[in-house]
N, C-alpha and C positions, 0 to 999 in steps of 0.2 A: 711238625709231623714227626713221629717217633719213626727213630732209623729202622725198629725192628719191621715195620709192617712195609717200608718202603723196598730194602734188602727182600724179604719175602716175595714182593710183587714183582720185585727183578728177578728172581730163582725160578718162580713159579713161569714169568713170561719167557725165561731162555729155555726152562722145559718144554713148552708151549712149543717154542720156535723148532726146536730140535725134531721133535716128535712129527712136526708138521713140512719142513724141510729138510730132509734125513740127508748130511753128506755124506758119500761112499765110503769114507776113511773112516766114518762115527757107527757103520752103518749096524756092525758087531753090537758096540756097546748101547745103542737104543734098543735094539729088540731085544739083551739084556735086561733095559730098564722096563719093560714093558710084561716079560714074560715071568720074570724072577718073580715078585710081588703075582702075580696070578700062578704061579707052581706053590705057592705058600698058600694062599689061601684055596686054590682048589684039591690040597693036600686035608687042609681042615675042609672039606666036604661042600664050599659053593660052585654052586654052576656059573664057572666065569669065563668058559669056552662056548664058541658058538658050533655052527658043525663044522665041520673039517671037509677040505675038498681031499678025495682019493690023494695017498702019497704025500700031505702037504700038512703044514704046520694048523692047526685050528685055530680061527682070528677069536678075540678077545669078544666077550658078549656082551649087551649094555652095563651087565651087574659088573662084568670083568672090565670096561672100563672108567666107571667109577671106585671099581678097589682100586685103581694105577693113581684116579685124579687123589682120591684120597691119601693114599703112600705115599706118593711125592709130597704134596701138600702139608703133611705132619713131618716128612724128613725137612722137607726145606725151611718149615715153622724154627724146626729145632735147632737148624744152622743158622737162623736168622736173630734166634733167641742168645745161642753160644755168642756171636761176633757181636750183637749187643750191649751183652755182660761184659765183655773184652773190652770195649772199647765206652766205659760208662760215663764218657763224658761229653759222647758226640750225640747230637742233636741235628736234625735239621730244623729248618726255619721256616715260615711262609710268609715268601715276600711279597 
């Protein structure tokens, strides 16, 4: 099995995990990873906000959570592709 799609599937499932068990101390940098990528794309003009409750942050909309699954999924491709290249001799195996 090529390390690049294994790496991938581990980046993509710690995201997963994070996003879905948020620790208090990460709690800053996930709604970070969540709103950044939805400020950019709802800059370039999509509806990726749902409605907002009075005083309160606007939660993400279906579109706006597939731009996140998507953003992650190409950053983490791209790290997975980097440490691949780096490391061009590792392989895994199936045993």
């Amino acid at each position: 099995m090529n390390l690049r799609w294994v790496l991938w599937g581990v980046l993509l499932a710690m995201q997963a995990l994070t996003l879905v068990a948020r620790p208090d101390a990460l709690a800053p940098a996930v709604a970070g990873s969540i709103y950044l990528p939805l400020m950019v794309a709802n800059a370039a003009g999509l509806p990726v906000y749902g409605r907002a409750e009075s005083g309160g942050w606007a939660a993400p909309s279906v579109l706006g959570w597939c731009v996140v699954a998507v953003f992650w999924a190409l950053v983490w491709w791209g790290v997975a592709t980097l440490v691949a290249r780096l490391l061009p001799g590792a392989r895994l195996r199936a045993s």
